[in-house]
N, C-alpha and C positions, 0 to 999 in steps of 0.2 A: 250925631248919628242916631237912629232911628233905633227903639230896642230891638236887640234879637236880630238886628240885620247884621251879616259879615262886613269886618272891614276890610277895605284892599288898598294897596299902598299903590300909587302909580312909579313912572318911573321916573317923574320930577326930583324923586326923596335921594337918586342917585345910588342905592343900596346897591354896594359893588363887596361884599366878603363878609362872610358868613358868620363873625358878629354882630352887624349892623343887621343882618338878617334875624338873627334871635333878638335882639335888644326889640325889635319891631311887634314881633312873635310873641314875646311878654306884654309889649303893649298893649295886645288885643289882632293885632293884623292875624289876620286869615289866608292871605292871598297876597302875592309880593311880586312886584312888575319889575322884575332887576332894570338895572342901567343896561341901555343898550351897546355901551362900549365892550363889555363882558365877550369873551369868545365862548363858545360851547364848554372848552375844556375849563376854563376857570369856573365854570357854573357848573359843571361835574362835581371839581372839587369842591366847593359852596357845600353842594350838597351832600358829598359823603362828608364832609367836616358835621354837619347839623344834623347825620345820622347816625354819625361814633359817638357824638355828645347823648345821645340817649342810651345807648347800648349798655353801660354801667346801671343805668337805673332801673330799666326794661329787669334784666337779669335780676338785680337784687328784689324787686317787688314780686316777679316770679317765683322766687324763691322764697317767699315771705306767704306769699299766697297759696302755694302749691304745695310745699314742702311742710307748712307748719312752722320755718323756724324763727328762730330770735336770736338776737344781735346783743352783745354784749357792750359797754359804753364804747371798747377799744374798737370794737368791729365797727361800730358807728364812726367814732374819727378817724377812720382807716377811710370809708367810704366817704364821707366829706372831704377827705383829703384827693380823692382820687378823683371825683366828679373838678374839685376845684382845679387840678392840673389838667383835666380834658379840656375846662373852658381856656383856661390859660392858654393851653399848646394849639386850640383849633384857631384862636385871632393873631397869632403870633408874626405868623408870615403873609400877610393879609394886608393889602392895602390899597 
C-alpha cells in the first residue's frame, strides 16, 4: 500500500461480526465491505456492538481531559477490567 492512502477491505475477507470487524480496524482498515450474506439487521448489530466498545473509553478520557482528573492504580484496573469484558461480551454471540 501506498503511504497515507486508506485501506479498505473488500468483501472477499468475508467480515461477517464485529470482531472480525475491529481485528481489521487495528490492522489499519479504514473502510470495510461486509459480506454480503449479512441482512441489514445483523449489520445494525455489528455496528452498535463496535460503538458500545468505545463508549467506556470516550467517557473515561473525557473525563481525564475536561474534568482534570486522576485515576488511582485501582481505578485503572477497574477500567482494564471493564473495556476487557466489553471486548469479550461484544464477539460472544457472533458468528
Amino acid at each position: 500500500a501506498a503511504p497515507g492512502m486508506p485501506i479498505h477491505l473488500s468483501t472477499q475477507m468475508s467480515t461477517m461480526n464485529a470482531t472480525a470487524a475491529r481485528f481489521w480496524h487495528e490492522a489499519g482498515v479504514r473502510r470495510i465491505v461486509l459480506s454480503r450474506e449479512l441482512s441489514l439487521e445483523r449489520i445494525r448489530a455489528m455496528r452498535a456492538a463496535l460503538l458500545n466498545t468505545a463508549e467506556p473509553v470516550t467517557a473515561t478520557i473525557a473525563t481525564v481531559l475536561w474534568l482534570k482528573t486522576s485515576f488511582t492504580a485501582a481505578e485503572l484496573i477497574g477500567f482494564a477490567l471493564i473495556l476487557a469484558m466489553v471486548f469479550l461480551t461484544t464477539g460472544e454471540d457472533e458468528g
